[in-house]
C-alpha positions in Angstrom: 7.4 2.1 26.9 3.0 2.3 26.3 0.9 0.7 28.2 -1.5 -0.9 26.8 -4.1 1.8 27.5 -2.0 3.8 25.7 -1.6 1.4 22.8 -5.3 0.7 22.7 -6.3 4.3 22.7 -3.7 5.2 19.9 -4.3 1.8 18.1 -6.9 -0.8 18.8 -9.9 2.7 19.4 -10.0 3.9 15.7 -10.6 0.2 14.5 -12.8 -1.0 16.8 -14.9 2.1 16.4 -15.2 1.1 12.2 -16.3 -2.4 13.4 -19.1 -0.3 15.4 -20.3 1.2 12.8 -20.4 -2.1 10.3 -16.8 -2.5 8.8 -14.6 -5.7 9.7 -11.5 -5.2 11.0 -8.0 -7.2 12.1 -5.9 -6.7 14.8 -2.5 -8.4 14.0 0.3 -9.0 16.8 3.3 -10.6 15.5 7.2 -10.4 16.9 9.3 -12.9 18.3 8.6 -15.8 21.2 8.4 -14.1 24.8 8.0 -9.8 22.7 5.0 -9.4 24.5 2.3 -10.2 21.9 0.3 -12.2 24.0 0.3 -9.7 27.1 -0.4 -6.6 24.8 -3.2 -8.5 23.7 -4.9 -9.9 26.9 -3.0 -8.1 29.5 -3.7 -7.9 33.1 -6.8 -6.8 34.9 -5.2 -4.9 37.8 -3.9 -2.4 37.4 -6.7 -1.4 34.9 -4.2 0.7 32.4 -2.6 -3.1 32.0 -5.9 -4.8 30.9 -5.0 -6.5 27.0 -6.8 -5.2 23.9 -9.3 -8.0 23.5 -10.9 -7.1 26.7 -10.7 -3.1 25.7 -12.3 -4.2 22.2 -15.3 -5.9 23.7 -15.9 -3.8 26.4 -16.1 -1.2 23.8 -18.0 -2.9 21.2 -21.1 -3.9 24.0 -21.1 -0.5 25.5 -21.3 0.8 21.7 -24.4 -2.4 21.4 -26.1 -1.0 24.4 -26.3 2.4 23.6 -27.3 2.1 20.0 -31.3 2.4 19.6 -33.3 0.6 16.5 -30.3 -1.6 15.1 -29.0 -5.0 15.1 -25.7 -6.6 15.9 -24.1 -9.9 15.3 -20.8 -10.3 16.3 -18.2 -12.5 16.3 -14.5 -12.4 16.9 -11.7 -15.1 16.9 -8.2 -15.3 18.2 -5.8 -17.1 15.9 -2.2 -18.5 16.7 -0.3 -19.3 13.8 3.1 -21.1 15.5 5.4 -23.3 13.4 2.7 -23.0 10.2 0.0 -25.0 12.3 -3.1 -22.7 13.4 -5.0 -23.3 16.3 -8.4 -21.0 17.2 -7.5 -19.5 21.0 -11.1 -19.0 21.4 -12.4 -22.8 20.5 -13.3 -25.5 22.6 -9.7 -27.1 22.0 -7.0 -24.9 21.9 -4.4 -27.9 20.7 -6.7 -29.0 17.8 -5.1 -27.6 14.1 -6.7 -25.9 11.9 -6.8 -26.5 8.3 
C-alpha cells in the first residue's frame, strides 16, 4: 500500500546514496508474473509520487554529480531480466538477445 516515493525514500535512498559516495550497489525486484516488479521499478511519470526507482536513482545520482566539486564519476548501471533461466540486458541495444 507504498508508493513508490515511499518505497524509494525508505529503500532505493540509503543505497543510492553509498553508490554516491564510491560503493556498488544492487537493487533486486523479484515476485511473481504481473506482482508489480516492473512498475515499482520504472513506474509512471505523472503523477510524480508514481515515477519507478530507476528514474529516482539517476536523478539522484546526477544531481549528487553536479553538485560534487573536484571529483570524478563513471557510472554505469544495467537492468537485468532473468525469465525462464535466459537473461536478457533491458538496457542493450536488443532486449530479445540472451545473455550468457
Amino acid at each position: 500500500e507504498h508508493n513508490t516515493e515511499q518505497i524509494y525514500n525508505e529503500i532505493a535512498y540509503p543505497l543510492v546514496e553509498s553508490v554516491t559516495e564510491g560503493y556498488n550497489s544492487t537493487i533486486f525486484a523479484y515476485g511473481q508474473t504481473g506482482s508489480g516488479k516492473t512498475f515499482t521499478m520504472l513506474g509512471v511519470l505523472e503523477p510524480s509520487t508514481q515515477k519507478g526507482i530507476i528514474p529516482r536513482a539517476f536523478e539522484h545520482i546526477f544531481e549528487s554529480i553536479q553538485c560534487a566539486e573536484d571529483a570524478k564519476f563513471l557510472v554505469r548501471a544495467s537492468y537485468l531480466e532473468i525469465y525462464n533461466e535466459d537473461i536478457r540486458d533491458l538496457l542493450g541495444a536488443d532486449t530479445k538477445q540472451k545473455l550468457e
